[in-house]
C-alpha positions as CSV (number, residue, x, y, z in Angstrom):
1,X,12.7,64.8,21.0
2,X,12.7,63.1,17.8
3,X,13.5,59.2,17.7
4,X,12.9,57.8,14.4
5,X,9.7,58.7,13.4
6,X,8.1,58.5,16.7
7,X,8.4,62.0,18.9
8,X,8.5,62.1,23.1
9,X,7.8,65.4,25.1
10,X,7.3,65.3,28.8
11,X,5.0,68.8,29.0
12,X,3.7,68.6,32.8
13,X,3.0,64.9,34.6
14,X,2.2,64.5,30.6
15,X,4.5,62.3,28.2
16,X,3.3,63.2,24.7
17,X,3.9,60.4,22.0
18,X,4.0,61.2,18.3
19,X,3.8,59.6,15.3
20,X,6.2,61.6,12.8
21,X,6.2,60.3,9.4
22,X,4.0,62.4,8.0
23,X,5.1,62.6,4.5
24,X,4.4,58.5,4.3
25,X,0.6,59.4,6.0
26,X,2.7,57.8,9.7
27,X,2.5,54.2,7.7
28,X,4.8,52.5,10.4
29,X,7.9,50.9,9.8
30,X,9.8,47.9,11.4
31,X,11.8,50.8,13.0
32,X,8.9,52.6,14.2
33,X,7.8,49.7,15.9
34,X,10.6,49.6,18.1
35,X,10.8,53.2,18.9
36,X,7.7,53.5,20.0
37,X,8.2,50.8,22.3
38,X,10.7,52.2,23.8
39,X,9.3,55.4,24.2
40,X,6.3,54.1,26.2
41,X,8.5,51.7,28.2
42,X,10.6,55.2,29.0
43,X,7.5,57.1,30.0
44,X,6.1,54.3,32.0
45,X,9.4,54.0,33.6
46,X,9.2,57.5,34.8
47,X,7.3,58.2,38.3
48,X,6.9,61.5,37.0
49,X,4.9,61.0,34.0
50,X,1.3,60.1,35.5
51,X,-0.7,60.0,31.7
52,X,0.6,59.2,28.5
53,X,-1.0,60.8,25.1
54,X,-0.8,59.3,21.3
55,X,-1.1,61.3,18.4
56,X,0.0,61.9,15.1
57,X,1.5,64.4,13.1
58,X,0.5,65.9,9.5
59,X,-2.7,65.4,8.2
60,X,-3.3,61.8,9.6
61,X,-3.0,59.2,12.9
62,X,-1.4,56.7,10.0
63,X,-2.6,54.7,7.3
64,X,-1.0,51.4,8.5
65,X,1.7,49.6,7.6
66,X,4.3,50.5,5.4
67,X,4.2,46.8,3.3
68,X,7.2,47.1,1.8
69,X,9.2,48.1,5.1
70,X,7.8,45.4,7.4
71,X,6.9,42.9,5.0
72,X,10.5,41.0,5.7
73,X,10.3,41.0,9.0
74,X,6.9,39.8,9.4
75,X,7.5,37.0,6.9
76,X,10.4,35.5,8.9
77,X,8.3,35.8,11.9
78,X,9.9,38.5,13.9
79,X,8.4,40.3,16.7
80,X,9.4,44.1,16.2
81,X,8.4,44.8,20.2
82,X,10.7,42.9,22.4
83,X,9.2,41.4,25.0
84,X,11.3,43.7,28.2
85,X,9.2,46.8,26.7
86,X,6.0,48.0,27.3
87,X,4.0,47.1,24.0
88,X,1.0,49.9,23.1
89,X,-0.9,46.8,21.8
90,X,-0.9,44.7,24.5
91,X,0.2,41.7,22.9
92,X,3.6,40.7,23.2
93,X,5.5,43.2,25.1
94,X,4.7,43.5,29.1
95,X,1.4,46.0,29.6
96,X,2.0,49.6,30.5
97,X,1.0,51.0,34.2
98,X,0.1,54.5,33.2
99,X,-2.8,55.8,31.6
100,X,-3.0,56.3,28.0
101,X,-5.4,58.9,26.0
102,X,-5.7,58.7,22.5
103,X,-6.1,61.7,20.1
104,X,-7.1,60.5,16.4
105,X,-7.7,62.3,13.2
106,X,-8.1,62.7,9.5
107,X,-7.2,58.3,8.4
108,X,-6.7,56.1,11.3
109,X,-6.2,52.8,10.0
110,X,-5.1,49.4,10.6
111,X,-3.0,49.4,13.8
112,X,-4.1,53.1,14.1
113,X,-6.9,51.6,14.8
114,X,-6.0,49.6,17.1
115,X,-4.6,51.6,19.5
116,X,-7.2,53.8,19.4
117,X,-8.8,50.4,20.9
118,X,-6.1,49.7,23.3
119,X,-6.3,53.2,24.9
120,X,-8.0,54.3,27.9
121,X,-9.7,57.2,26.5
122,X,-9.9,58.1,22.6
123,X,-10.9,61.6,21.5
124,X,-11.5,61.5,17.8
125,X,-11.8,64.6,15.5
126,X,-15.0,65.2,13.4
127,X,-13.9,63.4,9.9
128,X,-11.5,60.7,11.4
129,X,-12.0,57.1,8.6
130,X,-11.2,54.4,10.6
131,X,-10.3,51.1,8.9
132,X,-8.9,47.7,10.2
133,X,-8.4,47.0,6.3
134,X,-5.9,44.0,6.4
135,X,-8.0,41.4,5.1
136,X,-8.0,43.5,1.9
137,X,-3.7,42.8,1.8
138,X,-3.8,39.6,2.7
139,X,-3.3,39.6,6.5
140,X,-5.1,39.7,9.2
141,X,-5.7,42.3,12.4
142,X,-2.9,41.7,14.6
143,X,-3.1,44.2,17.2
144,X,-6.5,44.0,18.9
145,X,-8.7,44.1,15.5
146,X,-9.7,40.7,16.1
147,X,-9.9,40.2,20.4
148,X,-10.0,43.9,21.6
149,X,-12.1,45.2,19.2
150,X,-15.0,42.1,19.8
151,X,-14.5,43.2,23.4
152,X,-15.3,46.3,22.8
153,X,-18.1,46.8,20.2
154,X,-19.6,43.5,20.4
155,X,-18.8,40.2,18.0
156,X,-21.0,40.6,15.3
157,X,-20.7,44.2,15.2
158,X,-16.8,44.6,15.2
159,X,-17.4,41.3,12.4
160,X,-18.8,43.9,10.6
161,X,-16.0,45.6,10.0
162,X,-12.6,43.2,10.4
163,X,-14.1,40.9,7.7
164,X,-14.9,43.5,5.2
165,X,-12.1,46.0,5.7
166,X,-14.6,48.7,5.1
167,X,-14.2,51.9,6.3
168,X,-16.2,53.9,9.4
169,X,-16.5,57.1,10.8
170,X,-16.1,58.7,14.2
171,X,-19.6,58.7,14.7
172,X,-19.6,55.0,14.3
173,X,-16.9,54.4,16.4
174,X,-18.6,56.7,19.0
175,X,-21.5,54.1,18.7
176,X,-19.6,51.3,18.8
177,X,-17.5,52.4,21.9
178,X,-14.1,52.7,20.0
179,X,-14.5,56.6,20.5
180,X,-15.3,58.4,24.2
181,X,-15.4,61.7,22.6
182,X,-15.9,63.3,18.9
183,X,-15.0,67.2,19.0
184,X,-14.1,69.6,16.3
185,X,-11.8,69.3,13.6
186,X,-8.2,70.6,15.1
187,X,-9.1,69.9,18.6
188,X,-8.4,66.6,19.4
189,X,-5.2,66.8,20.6
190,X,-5.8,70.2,23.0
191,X,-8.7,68.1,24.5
192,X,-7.0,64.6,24.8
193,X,-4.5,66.8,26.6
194,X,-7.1,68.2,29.0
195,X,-8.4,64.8,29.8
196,X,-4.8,63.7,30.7
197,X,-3.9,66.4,32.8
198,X,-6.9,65.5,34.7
199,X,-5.8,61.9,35.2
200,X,-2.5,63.4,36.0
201,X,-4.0,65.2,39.1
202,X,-5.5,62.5,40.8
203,X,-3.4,60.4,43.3
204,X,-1.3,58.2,40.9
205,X,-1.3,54.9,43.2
206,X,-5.0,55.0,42.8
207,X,-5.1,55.2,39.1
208,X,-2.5,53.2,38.4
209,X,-4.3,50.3,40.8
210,X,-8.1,51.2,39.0
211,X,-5.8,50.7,35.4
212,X,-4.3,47.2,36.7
213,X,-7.5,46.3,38.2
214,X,-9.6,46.7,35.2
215,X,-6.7,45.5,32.8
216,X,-7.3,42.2,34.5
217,X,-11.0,42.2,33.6
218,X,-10.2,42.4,30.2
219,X,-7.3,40.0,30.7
220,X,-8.2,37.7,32.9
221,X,-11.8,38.1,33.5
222,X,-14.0,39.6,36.0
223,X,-13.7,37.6,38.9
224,X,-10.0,37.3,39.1
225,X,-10.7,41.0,39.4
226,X,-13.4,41.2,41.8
227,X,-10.8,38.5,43.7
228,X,-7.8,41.3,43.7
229,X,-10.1,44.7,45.3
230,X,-9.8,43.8,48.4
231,X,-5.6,42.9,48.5
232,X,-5.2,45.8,46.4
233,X,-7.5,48.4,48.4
234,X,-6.3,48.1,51.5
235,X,-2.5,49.7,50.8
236,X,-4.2,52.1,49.0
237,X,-6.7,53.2,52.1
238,X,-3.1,53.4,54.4
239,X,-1.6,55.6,51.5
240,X,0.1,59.0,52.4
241,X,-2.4,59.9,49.4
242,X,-5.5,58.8,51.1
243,X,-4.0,60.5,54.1
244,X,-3.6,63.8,52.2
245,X,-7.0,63.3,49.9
246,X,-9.1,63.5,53.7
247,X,-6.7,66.3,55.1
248,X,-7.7,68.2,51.8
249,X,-11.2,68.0,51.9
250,X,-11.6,68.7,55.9
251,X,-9.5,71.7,54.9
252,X,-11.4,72.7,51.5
253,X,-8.2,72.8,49.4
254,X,-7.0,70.8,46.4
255,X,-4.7,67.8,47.5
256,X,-1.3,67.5,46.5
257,X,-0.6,63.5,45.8
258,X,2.7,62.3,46.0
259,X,2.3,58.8,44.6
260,X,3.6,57.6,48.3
């Protein structure tokens, strides 16, 4: 389903989100924006989507921004992700509850790389350029580039790249922890759908709990974290799904989870 430049496909317990602009290189528009808001907030919505994967179409993830699109919107100060939906960079929308994998290839820049950041798992193909190249137009990271990506890689080391704009490679961002996997050119989508079906088929209150709990590390810190476990644990213990996961194993066969 196309919905302006940004595609949704439910394959499985898998929502598949696309960037589709592919003749602008998926340089995002106000109107992109928007629709891929709404597209997470509909997959995270559905109970029946249990892992959510990003990607983009043509020969890149995107290049960016396209300046001469979004330029009058950002210079009046609008927010192109209302605040109801679920925002992919987790800054001003509400944060999503299902698990996101990442698929990146050929340029990745700029909020591409970002929310290669803000996933929970990002495969990269051999070749992917990242870039968080904004400095170089004036601006500054605004979706993770200058918090997330600190977190992540360390301050001077992220530095190294948010105040020069220069470009890096997957291998880089393997080392620097924006990457979990680097696999062959043309693969990155097959395997970042692998990983997700595997998330899928675990027990989804489970995974969705391990998400919220370490979103709140990041968020809030580790001992408001430590401080939930417990309060959040012990529903899951009394789950049908913990129920079923024993059953299963006594009995040697996989488990079926029903969320419940």
């Amino acid at each position: 389903m196309s919905n302006g430049d940004i595609v949704y496909e439910k394959r499985g317990a898998v929502g598949l989100v696309g960037f589709d602009r592919p003749d602008k290189r998926n340089a995002f528009t106000v109107k992109m924006f928007q629709r891929l808001a709404e597209v997470f907030t509909e997959a995270d919505d559905d109970d029946e989507v249990r892992a959510i994967v990003v990607y983009g179409e043509g020969t890149d993830t995107t290049t960016g921004l396209d300046l001469m699109n979004v330029g009058p919107s950002f210079r009046s100060g609008k927010v192109p992700i209302p605040e109801e939906l679920v925002d992919p960079w987790y800054v001003v929308g509400r944060l999503r509850k299902t698990p996101m994998v990442t698929a990146v290839h050929g340029r990745c820049f700029t909020l591409g790389t970002e929310v290669a950041l803000c996933s929970d798992i990002c495969v990269a193909a051999e070749g992917t350029i990242f870039g968080l190249k904004e400095v170089r137009v004036g601006i500054m990271p605004a979706g993770g580039g200058t918090f997330r990506f600190v977190q992540t890689a360390g301050y001077s080391n992220a530095m190294r790249y948010v105040l020069t704009g220069d470009e890096f490679d997957a291998a880089e961002a393997f080392r620097l922890g924006v990457v979990q996997e680097v696999v062959a050119p043309g693969t990155h989508l097959t395997r970042a759908i692998e990983l997700a079906e595997v998330i899928a088929a675990q027990a989804p209150l489970a995974v969705r709990a391990a998400l919220a709990n370490a979103q709140v590390s990041l968020l809030e810190g580790w001992r408001k974290a430590i401080a939930d476990v417990i309060p959040t644990q012990l529903p899951l213990i009394n789950s049908e799904d913990a129920m079923e996961a024993a059953m299963a194993m006594a009995q040697k066969r996989p488990p079926s989870f029903k969320g419940k």
